[in-house]
N, C-alpha and C positions, 0 to 999 in steps of 0.2 A: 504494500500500500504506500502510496507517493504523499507525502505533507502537504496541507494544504501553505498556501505562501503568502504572504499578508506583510505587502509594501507601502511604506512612509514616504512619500516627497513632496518638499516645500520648500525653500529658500529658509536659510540660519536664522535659528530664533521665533520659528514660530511654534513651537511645540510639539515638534516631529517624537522626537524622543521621547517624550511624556507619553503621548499617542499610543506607540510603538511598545513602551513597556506598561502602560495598561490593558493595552492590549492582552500582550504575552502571560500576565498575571491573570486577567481573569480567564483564560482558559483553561490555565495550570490549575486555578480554583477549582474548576467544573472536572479537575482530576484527567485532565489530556497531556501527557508531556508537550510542552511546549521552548522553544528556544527563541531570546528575541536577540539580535546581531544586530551589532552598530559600527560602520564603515566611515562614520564621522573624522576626519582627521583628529578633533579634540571631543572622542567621545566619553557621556556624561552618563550612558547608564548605570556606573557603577555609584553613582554621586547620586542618583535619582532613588537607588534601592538604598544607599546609605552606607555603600559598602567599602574599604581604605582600597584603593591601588587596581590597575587597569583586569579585567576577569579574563580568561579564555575558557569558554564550554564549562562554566562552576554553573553546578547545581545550587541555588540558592535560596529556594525553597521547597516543598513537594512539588513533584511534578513541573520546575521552571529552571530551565538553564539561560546564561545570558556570556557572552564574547559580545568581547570589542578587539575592534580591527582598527588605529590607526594608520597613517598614511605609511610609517617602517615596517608593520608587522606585512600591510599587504603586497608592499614593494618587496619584502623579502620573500613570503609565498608567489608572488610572479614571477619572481626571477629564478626561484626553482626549479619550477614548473614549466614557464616559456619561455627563459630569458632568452637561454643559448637560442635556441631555435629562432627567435626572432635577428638574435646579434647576426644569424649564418646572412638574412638579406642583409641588412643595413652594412656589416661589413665587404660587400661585395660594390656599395659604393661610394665608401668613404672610410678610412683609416684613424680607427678610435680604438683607444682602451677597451674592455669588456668594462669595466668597472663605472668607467664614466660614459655609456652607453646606458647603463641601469640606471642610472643618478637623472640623465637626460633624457630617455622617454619615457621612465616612469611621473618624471615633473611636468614636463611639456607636454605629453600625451597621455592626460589623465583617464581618458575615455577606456587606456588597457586596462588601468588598472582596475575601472569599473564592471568591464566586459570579465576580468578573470574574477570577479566579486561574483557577477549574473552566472560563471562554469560552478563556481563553487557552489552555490545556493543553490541550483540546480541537480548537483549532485547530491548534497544533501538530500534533500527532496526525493529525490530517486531512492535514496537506502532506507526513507522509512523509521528514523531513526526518532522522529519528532513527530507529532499528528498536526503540529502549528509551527510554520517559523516565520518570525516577525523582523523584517528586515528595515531599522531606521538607517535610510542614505547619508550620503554626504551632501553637502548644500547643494541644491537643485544643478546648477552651472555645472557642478563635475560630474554629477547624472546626466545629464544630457548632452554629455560630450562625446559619450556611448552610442547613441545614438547616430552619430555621423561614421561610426568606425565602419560599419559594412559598406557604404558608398565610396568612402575613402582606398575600402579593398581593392574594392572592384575596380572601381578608375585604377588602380595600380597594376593589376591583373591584366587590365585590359591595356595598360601602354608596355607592359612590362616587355612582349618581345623585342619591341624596337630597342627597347633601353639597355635589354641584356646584351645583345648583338654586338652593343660595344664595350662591353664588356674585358677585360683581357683575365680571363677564366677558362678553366677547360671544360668542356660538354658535362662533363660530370658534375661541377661545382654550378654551374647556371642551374642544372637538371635538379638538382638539391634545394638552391634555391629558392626555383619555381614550388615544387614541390613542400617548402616552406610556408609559402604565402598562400597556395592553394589551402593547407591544413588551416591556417591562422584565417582567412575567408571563409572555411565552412565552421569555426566553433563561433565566427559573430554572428553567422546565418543561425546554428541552433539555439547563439543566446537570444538572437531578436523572438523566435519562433518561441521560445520559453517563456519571455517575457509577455506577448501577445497570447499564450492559449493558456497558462497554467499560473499565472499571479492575479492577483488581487491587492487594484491600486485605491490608495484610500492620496488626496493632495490636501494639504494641510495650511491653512492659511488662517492672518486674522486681520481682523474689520480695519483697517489703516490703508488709506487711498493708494501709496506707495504697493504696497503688497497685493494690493487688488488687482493694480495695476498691469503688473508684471504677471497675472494667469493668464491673459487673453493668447500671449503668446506663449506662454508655455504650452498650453492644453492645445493649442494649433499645431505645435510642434509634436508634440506626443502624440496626434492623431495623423500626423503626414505619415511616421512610421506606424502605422495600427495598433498603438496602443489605448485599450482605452480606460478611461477614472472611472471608479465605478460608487466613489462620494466624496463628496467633499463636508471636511471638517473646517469651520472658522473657531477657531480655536479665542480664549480670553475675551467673551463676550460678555458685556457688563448687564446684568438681570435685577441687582438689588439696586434700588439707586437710593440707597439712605441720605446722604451726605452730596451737599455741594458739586465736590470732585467729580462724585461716581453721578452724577447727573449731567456735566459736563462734556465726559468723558461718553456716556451714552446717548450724548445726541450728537457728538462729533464721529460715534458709530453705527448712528442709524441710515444716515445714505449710502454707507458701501454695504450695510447687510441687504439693502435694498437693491441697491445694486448687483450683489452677489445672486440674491433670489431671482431678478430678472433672468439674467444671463444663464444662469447654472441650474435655475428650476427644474431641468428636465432628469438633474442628480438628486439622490440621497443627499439633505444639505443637512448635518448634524453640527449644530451651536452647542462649545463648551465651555459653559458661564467661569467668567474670570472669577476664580476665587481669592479670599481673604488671607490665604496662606500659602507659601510656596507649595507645591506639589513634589513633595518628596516623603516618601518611606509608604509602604505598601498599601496603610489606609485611607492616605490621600490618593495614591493611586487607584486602587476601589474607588474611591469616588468619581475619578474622573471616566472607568471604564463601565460606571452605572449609565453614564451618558450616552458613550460609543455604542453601547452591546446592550441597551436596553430589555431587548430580549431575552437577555439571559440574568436579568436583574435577583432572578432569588435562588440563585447560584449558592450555595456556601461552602465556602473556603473546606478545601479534606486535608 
């Protein structure tokens, strides 16, 4: 049985993470093993459960495992995994260290390291190992840098015989090559194909004209390559207006909620009320996942 896969993305600081690991809590409640990963370069779920120093796959309650993957730990599993294999082309046209080849296309072309992030969760996924994995991105922009990585193949694929021709390499070493880039173009083809048929995108946003601003192009863009949201969360939405502030502050957030309803009406649009207290340690997290998973609201904790 394959995991179900349950993705966080939003531009930094809206609540992905919070999202993401109440998520993963309240299913591990309902007794499902669950795993929720975070690919944040400065990721915080270990600060959200309240726990000292970065996790890898710690169980840390029944039924809930939680990794974090900053930007070393995933550059060091790519370069594992694909580095050489990538180094065989690029060294065919340019004379560079290994070492500073990994340093440079893992910074510059962030989009690999997202693409070997989508092999890995995929794999997972395939062994079965979790019934839930909740996966908080990296800020949207290095998420979607993924997304251009298969056009970018192909266009290379496709100019590649002229380029190799001159080449000064033997039939063998082009032959290797090619054979390189062909491998590296079909695992972006089964990461696009994984991400279109077997996740489940939740985009995470809140009520601030700025932020609003910047979905119209996102969600265009994630539908050029057929992906599609399947809700949208505005996250720190002001419900109580006791005080001055919080009345201010909810009516400087009533035309983008309005906004958001227009435009995004045709999604699940799930509002979660800014609360009085940071959202941190597991029963603020309940809290915030009675909102997302309504559903499953009289769950309790095994």
């Amino acid at each position: 049985m394959t995991s179900d896969v349950h993705v966080f993305l939003g531009k930094g600081g809206v609540g992905k993470t919070t999202c993401a690991a109440a998520t993963a809590l309240h299913y591990a409640d309902a007794g499902e093993r669950s795993l929720a990963i975070s690919t944040d370069p400065t990721p915080s779920l270990s600060h959200i459960f309240e726990l000292a120093g970065r996790q890898r796959e710690r169980e840390v309650l029944a039924h809930l495992f939680i990794t974090e993957l900053g930007l070393e730990e995933v550059r060091a599993m790519w370069n594992e995994r694909f580095g050489r294999e990538v180094y065989a082309v690029f060294s065919a046209f340019v004379d560079i260290p290994y070492e500073r080849f990994v340093e440079f296309v893992t910074s510059v072309l962030p989009g690999l390291n997202e693409e070997f992030m989508v092999d890995q969760i995929r794999g997972l996924s395939r062994q079965g190992g979790y019934r839930h994995i909740v996966w908080d991105t990296a800020p949207l922009g290095q998420t979607l840098a993924l997304l251009g990585t298969p056009a970018l193949l192909a266009e290379h694929l496709r100019m590649a015989p002229r380029v190799y021709s001159h080449l000064r390499t033997s039939g063998e070493r082009r032959e290797s090559v090619m054979a390189a880039l062909r491998r590296w173009d079909q695992l972006a083809t089964e990461c696009m194909a994984f991400l279109r048929d077997d996740v489940s995108f939740s985009m995470v946003t809140i009520p601030e004209a700025l932020a609003v601003r910047q979905l119209d192009g996102v969600f265009a863009e994630l539908e050029r390559h057929g992906l599609v949201v399947d809700r949208l969360i505005v996250n720190n939405v002001v419900k109580a207006r006791d005080s001055a502030f919080l009345r201010e502050k909810g009516e400087h957030q009533e035309p983008q909620l309005r906004l958001l309803r227009e435009r995004y009406g045709h999604l699940p649009i799930v509002e979660v009320p800014l609360f009085s207290h940071e959202v941190r340690g597991t029963e603020a997290l309940r809290e915030v996942a009675r909102v997302l998973l309504p559903k499953m609201e009289g769950v309790v904790p095994v």
